[in-house]
N, C-alpha and C positions, 0 to 999 in steps of 0.2 A: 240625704233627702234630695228629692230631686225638684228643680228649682221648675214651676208651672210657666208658660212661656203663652202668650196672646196670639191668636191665629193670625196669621202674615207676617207676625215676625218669628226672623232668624234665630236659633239660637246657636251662640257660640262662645268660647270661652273667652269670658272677659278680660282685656290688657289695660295695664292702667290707663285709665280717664280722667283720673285728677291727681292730686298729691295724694291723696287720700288709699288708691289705686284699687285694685281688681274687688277685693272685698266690699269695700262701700260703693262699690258699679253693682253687683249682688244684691247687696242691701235696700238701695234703692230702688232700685228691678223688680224686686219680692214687695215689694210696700206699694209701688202699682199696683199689681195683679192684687192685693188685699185689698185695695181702696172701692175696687167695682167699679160697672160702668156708670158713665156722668147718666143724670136725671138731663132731661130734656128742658129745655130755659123759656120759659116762660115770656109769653112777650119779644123773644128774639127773633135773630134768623131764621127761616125753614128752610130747608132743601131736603126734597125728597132722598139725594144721597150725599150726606157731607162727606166732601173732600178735604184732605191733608197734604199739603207738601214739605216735607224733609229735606232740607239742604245743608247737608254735615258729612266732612269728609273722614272723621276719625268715626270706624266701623260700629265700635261699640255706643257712642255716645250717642248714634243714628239710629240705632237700634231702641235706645235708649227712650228717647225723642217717638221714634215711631212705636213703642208700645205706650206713652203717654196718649198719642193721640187717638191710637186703636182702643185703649179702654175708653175713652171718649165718645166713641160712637163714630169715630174717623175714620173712611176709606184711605189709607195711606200711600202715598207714593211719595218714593224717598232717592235722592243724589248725590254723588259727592263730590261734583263739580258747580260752580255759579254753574256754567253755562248750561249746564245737564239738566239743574235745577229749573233756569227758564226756560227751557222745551218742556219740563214738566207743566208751570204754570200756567203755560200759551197753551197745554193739551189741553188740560183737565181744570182749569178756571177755579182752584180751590178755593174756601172758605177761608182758610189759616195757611200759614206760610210759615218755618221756623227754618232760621238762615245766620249760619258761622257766619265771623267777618274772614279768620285763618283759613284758608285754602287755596290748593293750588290751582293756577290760572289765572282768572280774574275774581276778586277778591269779594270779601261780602259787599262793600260798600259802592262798589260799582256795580254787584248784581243786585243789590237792591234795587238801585234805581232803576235797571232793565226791567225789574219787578214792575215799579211803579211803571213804568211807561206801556204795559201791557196789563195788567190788572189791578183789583181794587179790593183784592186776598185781601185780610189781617197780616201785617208783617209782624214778626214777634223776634228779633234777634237775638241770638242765646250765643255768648259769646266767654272765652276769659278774658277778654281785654277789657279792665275795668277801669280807664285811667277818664278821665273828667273829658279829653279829647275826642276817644273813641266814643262815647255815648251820644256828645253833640252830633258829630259826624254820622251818624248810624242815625239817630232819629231826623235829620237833615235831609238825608239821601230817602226817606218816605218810611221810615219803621216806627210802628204802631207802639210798639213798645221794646223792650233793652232790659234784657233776664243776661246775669253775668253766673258763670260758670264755677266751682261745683252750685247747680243751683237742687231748689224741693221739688219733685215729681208735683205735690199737690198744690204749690205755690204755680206753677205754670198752668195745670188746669181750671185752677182760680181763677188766674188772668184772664184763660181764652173764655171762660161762662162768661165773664165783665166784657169781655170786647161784643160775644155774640149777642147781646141785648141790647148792643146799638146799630143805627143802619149801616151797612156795609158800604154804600158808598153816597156822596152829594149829589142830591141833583141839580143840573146841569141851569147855568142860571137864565134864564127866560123873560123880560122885564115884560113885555104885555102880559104874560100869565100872571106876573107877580100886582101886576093892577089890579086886572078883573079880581082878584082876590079879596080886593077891598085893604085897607088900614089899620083893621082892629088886630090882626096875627100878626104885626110887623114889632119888632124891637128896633129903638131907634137911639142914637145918642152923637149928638154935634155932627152930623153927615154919615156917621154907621150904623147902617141899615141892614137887620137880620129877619128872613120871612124862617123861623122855626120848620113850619110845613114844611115847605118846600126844600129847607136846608138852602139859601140863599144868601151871599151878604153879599154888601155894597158899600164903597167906602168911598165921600164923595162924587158917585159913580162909577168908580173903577169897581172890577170882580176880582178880590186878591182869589188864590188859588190855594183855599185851606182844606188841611189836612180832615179825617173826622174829628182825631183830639183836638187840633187848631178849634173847630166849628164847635166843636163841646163844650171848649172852656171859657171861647169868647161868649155864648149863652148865658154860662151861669153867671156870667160876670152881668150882662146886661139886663137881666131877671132881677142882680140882687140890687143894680140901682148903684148909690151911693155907698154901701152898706160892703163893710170887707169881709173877704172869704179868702179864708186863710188857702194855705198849701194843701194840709190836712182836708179840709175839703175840696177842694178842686180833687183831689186823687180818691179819694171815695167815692163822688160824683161821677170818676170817668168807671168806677167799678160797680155802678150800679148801686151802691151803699150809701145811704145815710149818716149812719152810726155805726163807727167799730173800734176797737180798742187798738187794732194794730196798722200803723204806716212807716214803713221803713223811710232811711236815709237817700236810698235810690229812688222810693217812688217822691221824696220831695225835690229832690235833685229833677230828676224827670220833666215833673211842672214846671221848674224854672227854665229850660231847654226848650220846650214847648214853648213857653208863654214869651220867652225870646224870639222865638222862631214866628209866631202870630204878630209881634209887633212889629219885625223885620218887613212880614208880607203888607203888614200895614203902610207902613213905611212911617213907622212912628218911634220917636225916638225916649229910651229911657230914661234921660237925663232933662228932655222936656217936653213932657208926654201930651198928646190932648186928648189921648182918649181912654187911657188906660196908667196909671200909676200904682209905684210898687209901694206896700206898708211895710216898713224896714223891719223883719224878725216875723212876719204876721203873715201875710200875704199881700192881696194887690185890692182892688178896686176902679169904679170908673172916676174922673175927675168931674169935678164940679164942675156946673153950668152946663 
């Protein structure tokens, strides 16, 4: 039987991609092309033509990568160099971004940040390097999120629906706009200062420079008040969800990586916080007064 293949991409014979090898590169390939194209997300981004960029230098797993994103509804453009990658990004200004940290040149975690310093893509890092190091540094360097390697076809386009429902990037912060605005849309707590609309904070006047999950998570925190929310919610929250049955080990990890990463910007410290403390086993919360 012959394996049905998504227009623009390659087909070629599969070499191993994981331990698993050529067979389960097959498998998963064929369970794409079953799954159909994504429904359009309600509430999210538009663009008259979503773009995709691919940055992965082993062939097949590229290929791999880029029929995810073409059943998606994705114009794809795909690299297997960082640097190749960001001439792709600087062209074509994608929506998503999926980027190895392994390759040759310069590496994911320095092209990420070339990422970031040129656009405001979704960065989604698909990677095998799962060690607790590598995830810090990769969400560090501006990635949106951190998928480790053999990973689920459908588990990655899950993620990218949950990213496109949120804005694709802050705007830019303004403080006479943020007056005229008036009072009532501000979140406020001990000098941190959040305008929702506008995607704005201020932290005794300073503008830290947060990410959109930074800008996300510090929201729900300041929404729920005093009142803790756990892991498990934060990471549904950034997925568009309420309620669901399943949060892995990495998306809690995740949060915690994040939520260090927001207090750093803050320049606030863990161990004697004023604007944010953790609930040990639970989640976090804002501090009293």
């Amino acid at each position: 039987m012959t394996d049905v293949v998504p227009a623009g991409v390659e087909q070629r014979e599969a070499e191993p991609v994981t331990q698993e090898g050529s067979t389960a590169f097959r498998r998963v390939f064929c369970d794409i092309v079953s799954a159909g194209p994504y429904p359009p997300v309600e509430g999210g981004v538009v663009e008259q033509t979503r773009v995709a960029v691919v940055i992965e230098d082993d062939p097949d797993i590229r290929a791999l990568l880029a029929a995810v994103l073409t059943q998606a509804g994705f114009d794809v453009h795909a690299a297997a160099t960082g640097a190749d990658g960001v001439a792709l990004v600087t062209e074509h200004d994608p929506v998503v971004t999926t980027l190895d940290l392994s390759m040759p040149g310069i590496d994911g975690f320095e092209t990420a940040r070339r990422v970031r310093d040129v656009s405001s893509t979704y960065l989604v890092i698909v990677s095998a390097l799962s060690d607790e190091i590598d995830v810090l540094q990769g969400l560090q360097a501006g990635a949106d999120d951190y998928i480790v390697k053999p990973f689920r076809p459908r588990e990655l386009r899950a993620r990218i629906e949950a990213m496109l429902r949120r804005p694709r990037a802050l705007a830019p912060p303004s403080a006479p706009e943020a007056e005229e605005g008036g009072e009532e849309s501000w979140l406020e707590h001990r000098g941190l200062r959040m305008d929702p609309d506008r995607r704005t904070v201020s932290a005794d006047g300073a503008e830290p420079d947060l990410t959109r999950t930074e800008f996300d998570l510090l929201r729900e925190l300041l929404e729920a008040g005093t009142r803790v929310v756990s892991k498990q919610q934060l990471s549904l929250a950034l997925r568009g969800e309420r309620h669901s049955d399943f949060v892995s080990e990495h998306d809690l990890r995740a949060i915690e990586v994040h939520m260090a990463n927001l207090r750093r910007k803050l320049g606030e410290s863990a161990s004697s916080p004023r604007w944010i403390e953790t609930v040990r086993g639970v989640g976090y919360r804002l501090t009293a007064g």
